[in-house]
Structure formats: C-alpha cells, structure tokens
C-alpha positions as CSV (number, residue, x, y, z in Angstrom):
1,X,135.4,12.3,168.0
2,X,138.7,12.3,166.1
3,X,140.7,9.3,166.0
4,X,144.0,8.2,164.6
5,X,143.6,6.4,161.4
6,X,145.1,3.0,161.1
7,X,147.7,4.9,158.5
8,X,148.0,7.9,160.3
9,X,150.1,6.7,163.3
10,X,149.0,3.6,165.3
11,X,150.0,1.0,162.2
12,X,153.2,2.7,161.9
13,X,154.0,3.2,165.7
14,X,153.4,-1.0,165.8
15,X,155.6,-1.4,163.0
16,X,158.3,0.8,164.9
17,X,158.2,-1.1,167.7
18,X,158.6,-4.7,166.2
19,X,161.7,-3.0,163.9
20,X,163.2,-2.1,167.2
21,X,162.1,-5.6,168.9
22,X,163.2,-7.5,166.1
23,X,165.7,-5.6,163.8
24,X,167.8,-3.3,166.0
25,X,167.8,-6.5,168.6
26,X,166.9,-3.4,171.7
27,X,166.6,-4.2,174.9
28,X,163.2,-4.7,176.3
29,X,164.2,-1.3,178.7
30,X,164.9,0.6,175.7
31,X,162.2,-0.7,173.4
32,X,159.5,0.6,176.7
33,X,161.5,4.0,176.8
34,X,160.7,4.3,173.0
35,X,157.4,3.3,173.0
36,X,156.8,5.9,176.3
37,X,158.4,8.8,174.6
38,X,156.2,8.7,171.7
39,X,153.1,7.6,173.2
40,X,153.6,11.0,174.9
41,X,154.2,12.8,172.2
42,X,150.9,11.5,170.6
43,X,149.3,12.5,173.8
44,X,150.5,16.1,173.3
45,X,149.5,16.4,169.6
46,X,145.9,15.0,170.0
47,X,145.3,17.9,172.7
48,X,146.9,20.4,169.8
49,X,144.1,19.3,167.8
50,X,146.6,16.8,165.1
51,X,145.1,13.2,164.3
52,X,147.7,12.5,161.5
53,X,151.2,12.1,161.3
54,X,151.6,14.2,158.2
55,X,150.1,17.4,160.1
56,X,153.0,17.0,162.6
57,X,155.2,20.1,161.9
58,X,158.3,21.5,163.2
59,X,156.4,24.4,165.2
60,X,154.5,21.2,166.9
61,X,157.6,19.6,168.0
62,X,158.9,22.7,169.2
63,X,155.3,23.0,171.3
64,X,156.3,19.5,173.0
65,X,159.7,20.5,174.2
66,X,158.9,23.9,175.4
67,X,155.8,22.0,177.7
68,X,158.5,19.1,178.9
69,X,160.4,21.9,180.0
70,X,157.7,24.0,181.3
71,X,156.5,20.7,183.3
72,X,160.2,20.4,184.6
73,X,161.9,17.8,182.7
74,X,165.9,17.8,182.4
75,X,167.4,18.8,179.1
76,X,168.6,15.5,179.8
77,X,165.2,14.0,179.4
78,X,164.2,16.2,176.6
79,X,167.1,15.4,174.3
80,X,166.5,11.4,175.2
81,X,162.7,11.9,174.1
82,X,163.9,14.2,171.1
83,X,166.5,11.4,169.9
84,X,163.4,8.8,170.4
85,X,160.9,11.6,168.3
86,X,163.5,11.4,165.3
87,X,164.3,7.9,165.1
88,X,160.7,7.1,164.6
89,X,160.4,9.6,161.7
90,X,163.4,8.6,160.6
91,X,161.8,5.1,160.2
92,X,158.8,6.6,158.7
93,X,161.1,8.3,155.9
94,X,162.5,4.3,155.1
95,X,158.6,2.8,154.9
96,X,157.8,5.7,152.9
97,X,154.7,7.1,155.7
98,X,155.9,10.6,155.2
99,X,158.5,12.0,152.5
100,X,160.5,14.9,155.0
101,X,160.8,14.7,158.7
102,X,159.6,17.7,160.4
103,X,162.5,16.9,163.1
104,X,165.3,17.2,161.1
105,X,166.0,20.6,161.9
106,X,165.8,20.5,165.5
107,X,168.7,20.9,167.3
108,X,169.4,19.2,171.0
109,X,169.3,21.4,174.0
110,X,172.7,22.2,175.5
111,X,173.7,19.9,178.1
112,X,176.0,21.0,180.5
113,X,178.7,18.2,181.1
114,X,179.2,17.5,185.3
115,X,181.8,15.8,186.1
116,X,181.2,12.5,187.8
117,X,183.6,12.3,190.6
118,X,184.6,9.1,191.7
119,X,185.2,7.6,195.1
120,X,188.6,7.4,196.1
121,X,190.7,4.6,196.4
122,X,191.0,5.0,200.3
123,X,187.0,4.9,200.4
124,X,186.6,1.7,198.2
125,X,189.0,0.0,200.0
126,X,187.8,1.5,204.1
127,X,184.3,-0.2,202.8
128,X,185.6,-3.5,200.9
129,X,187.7,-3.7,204.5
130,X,184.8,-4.0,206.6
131,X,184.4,-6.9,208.7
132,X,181.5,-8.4,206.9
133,X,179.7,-11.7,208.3
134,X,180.0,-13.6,204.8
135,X,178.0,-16.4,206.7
136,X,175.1,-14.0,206.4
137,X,173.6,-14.3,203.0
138,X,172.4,-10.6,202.4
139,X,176.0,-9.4,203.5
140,X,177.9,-11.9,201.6
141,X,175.5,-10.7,198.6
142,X,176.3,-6.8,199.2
143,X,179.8,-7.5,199.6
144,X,180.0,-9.5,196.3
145,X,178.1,-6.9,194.4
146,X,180.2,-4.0,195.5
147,X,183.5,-6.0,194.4
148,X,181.8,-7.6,191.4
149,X,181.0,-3.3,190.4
150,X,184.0,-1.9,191.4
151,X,186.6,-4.9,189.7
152,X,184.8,-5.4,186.6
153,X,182.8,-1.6,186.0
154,X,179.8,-3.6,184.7
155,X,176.0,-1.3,184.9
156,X,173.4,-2.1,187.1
157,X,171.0,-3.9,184.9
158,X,174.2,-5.9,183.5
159,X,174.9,-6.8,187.1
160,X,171.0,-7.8,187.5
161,X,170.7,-10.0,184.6
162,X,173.7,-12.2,185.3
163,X,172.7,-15.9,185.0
164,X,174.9,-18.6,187.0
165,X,175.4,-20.1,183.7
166,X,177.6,-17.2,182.7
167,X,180.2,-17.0,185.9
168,X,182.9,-19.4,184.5
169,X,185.1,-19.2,187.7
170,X,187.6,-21.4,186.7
171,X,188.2,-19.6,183.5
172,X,188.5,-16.3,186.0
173,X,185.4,-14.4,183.3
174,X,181.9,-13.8,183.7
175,X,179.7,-13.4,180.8
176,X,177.5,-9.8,180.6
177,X,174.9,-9.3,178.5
178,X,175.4,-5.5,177.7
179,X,173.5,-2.7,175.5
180,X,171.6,-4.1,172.3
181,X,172.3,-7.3,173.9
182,X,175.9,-7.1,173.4
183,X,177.5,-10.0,175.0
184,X,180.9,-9.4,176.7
185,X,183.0,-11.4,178.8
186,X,185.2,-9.5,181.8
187,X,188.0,-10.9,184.0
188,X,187.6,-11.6,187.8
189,X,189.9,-10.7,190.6
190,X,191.4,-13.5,192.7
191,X,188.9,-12.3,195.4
192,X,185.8,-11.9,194.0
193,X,186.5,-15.8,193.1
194,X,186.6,-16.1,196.9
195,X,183.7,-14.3,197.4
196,X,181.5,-15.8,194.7
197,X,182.3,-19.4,195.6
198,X,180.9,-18.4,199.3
199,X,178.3,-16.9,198.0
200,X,176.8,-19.8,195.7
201,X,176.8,-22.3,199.3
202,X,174.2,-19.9,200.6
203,X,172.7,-18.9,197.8
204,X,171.6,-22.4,197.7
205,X,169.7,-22.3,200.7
206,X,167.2,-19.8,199.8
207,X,166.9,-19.7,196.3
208,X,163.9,-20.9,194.4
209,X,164.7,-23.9,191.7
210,X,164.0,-22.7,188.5
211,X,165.9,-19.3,189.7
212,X,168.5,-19.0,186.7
213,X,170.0,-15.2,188.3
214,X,173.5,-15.2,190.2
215,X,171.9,-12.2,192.2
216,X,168.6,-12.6,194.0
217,X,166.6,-11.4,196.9
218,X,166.7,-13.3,200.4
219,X,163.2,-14.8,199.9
220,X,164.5,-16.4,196.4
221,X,164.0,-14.1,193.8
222,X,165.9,-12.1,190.9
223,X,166.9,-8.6,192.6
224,X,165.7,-5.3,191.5
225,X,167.1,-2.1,190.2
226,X,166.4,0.3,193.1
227,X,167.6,-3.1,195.7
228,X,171.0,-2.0,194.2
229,X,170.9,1.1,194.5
230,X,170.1,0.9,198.3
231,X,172.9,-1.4,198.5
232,X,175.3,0.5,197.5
233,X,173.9,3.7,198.7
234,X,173.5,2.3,202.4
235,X,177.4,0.9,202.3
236,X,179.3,3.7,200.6
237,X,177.1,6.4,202.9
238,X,179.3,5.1,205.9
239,X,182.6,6.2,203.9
240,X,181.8,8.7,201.9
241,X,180.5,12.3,202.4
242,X,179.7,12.8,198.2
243,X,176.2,13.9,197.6
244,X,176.0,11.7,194.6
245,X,176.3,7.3,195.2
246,X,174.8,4.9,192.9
247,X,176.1,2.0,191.2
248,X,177.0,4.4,188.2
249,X,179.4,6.4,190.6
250,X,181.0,3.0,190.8
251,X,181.6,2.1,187.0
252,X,183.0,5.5,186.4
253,X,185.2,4.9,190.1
254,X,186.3,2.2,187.8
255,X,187.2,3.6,185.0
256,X,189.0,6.7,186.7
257,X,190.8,4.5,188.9
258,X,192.5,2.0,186.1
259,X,193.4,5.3,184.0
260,X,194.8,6.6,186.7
261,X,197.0,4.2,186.9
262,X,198.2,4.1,183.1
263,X,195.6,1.4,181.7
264,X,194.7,1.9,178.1
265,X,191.7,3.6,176.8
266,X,190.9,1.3,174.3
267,X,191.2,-1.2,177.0
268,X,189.0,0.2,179.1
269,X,186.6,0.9,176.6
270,X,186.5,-2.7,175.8
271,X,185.8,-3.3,179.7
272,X,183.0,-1.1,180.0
273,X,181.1,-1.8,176.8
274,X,181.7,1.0,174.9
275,X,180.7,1.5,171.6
276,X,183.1,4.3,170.8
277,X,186.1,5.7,172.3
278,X,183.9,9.0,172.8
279,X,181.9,7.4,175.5
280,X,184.8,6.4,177.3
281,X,186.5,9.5,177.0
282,X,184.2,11.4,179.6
283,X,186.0,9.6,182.1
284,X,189.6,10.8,181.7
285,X,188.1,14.4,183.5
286,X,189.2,13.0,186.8
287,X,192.3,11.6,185.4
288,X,193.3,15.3,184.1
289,X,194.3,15.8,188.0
290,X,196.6,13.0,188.8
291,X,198.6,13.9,185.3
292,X,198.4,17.5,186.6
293,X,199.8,16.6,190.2
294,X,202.7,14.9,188.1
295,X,203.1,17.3,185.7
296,X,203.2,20.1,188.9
297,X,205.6,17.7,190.5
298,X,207.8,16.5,188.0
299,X,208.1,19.9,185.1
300,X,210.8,22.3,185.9
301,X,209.0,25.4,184.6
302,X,205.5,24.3,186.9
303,X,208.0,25.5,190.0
304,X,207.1,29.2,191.2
C-alpha cells in the first residue's frame, strides 16, 4: 500500500504547523483550521491516486474545489481552505520542498458581499432596558455580556478568553487578546463598570478557585462559544424579528452605530482590531443610509 514518504508531505506538514505555532504566533483556533484544511486535502489526493507532494498539480487542486462544492461547501469555505492550500505551498517554496506552487494560478471564487444589518438602536436599548434580576447570576452574566459586546465591539472568542486579570475597572479598560494574539486594550462605559462590579460578588459564589476567566458557566467553568451564541440569540429574539442574531451582528451593530454617529474610521478600526482600514470599511454599507437620509433632507437639488 502506498504511503506518504517522510519527505513527501507528513515532515513538511509538521514543520508547517510548528512555523504557524511558533513563528506566525496563530491562534490555537487558527493553527486547527489549518491543520484541518490540509489534512483534507491529503485525504482527497490519496483517493486520486497522489502519494507525493511534487505530483500535486493545478488540475488536482482544481479536482478538490469542484468536490467541496459538489459536497456543498460555501464559496466561503472554499476560498478559507484555498487561502490555507497556498500558504502551506507557499512555505514549501521558502524550505525549498518544491521549486513552483501549483496554486499560484488559482483564482478565489467570487464571493458575493451581504450586507450585515445591524440592530437598531431602539432594539439594543428595548433589550439593555429589560428589568433584569442582577441578583441572579446567569442574568447578571447575560446582561454584562450583551453590554460588554455592544459598548466595546469585541468577537466572541475575545469576549471568552477574558481573564479577571485584564478588567482594570478603575482605569475604565479591559485588556483583549485579539487575532495572532494581538493584545488590545478598549474603554468601558460608566455602566458596564456598574454591571461588572455586580457581577464579580456573584461570580464569587460559584466559581471554581483556580478559574482565571471573567466569564464562566453557573457550575464554575470557562463558557463556551455556542453558550454565547444562545445568549444572545435567546435575548435579542424577544426584540428583534432579523433572521440573522449572533454575537457578530453585535460587533458590526457596533461599528454601524458609532459611524453613524460621526466617529472616525481609523478609530473604529483601532476598536475592533483591525488590521487594515479595508476590514473596517465593510461596515460603512449601513452608514451609506443615514448620510443618504441627510443628504435627501438637507441637498436642495434631492427635492422632487
């Protein structure tokens, strides 16, 4: 039975994976992506008969994304493996494995952009209004969590993997450990101070010792990524009708909201994380509106 030599892919896929650990400084979450794309992709190729990396060809890559297709992956998820699939032969290229990359011809599916749209001001502030029992610990949990996503646009696994040690109340920041592990610090809001300093009395009562997370579970543990999203699925369901609620509906809410109101984009970009303006340009579609309703208001030529 055909294997993979040691040269052909497993030394170098190891080698990948420790660069990424180690060099790039990913995120465990990414690094597991990676390593699942490709794993996948050397699935596909050792049922098209191909044992070493060298024998990987462009037709052959084209074979993988018409069968993710055919199996009914996104062009979403295709491009996301794709990008994976070229960074590894990329790396390849730099160790000197193979001397062209059969992937740098390919070209990424077309995507088409949806707009996120964002929950209104009115909704946030009907849910944040609700008469919440913050004696309750799971209430006074979901209530800081919505605030803490809604005043500081922070993602879900930033909001899991806060520590206590990086809420510094008194100097009004928490610290957030974002993409590439990326540290950033973002204000707080008089009344998520409030909130948070309830909050820690009965988080005291059920959490276990050595728990370092501000966030955990009422039997003492570090919450979970699909605990969010019920959370703020179950709350913003009683306000909203939108088909589409998860915690990323919240960080582009946001977002739309402080541009809406005249906040800077490089600000904002600095808020969220960013990299590059580019990123945080996706969420002036929603702004486009307001400055049209002002522009239709305001122009004397916009009157019929």
């Amino acid at each position: 039975m055909n294997t993979f030599t040691t040269s052909g892919f497993f030394m170098e896929l190891t080698s990948y994976i420790e660069y990424l650990e180690l060099e790039k400084n990913y995120s465990s979450h990414t690094v597991l992506a990676y390593n699942k794309d490709l794993n996948q992709f050397i699935s596909f190729i050792r049922e098209e008969g191909v044992f070493q990396i060298k024998e990987v060809n462009y037709g052959l890559i084209r074979g993988w994304v018409t069968t993710l297709l055919e199996d009914g992956a996104s062009t979403y998820t295709v491009n996301r493996k794709m990008s994976s699939l070229k960074s590894y032969f990329k790396f390849l290229l730099k160790i000197g494995a193979i001397t062209t990359s059969p992937a740098v011809s390919y070209k990424n599916l077309k995507v088409s952009k949806k707009v996120q749209v964002p929950f209104s001001v009115e909704e946030v502030a009907q849910l944040l209004n609700f008469p919440y029992d913050t004696s309750n610990f799971v209430q006074s949990r979901d209530l800081l969590m919505i605030e803490l996503f809604y005043a500081t646009g922070i993602r879900r696994e930033e909001l899991i993997n806060i520590k206590l040690k990086d809420v510094n109340i008194a100097g009004d920041v928490v610290k957030v450990l974002g993409k590439r592990n990326k540290e950033r610090l973002v204000p707080l809001v008089y009344s998520i101070k409030i909130h948070l300093e309830e909050y820690m009395v009965l988080r005291q009562a059920v959490a276990h010792p050595l728990s370092p997370e501000l966030f955990i579970t009422s039997n003492g543990v570090k919450i979970y990524p699909s605990l969010v999203y019920r959370v703020i699925k179950s709350y913003f369901s009683k306000v909203s009708l939108k088909v589409k609620i998860s915690p990323h509906v919240l960080r582009h809410t946001f977002a739309t909201h402080l541009l809406d109101r005249g906040a800077d984009l490089n600000a904002v970009k600095e808020l969220l994380g960013h990299a590059s303006l580019s990123s945080t340009q996706i969420y002036t579609h929603s702004s486009m509106a307001t400055l049209k309703g002002v522009y239709g208001n305001s122009h004397p030529r916009s009157k019929k």
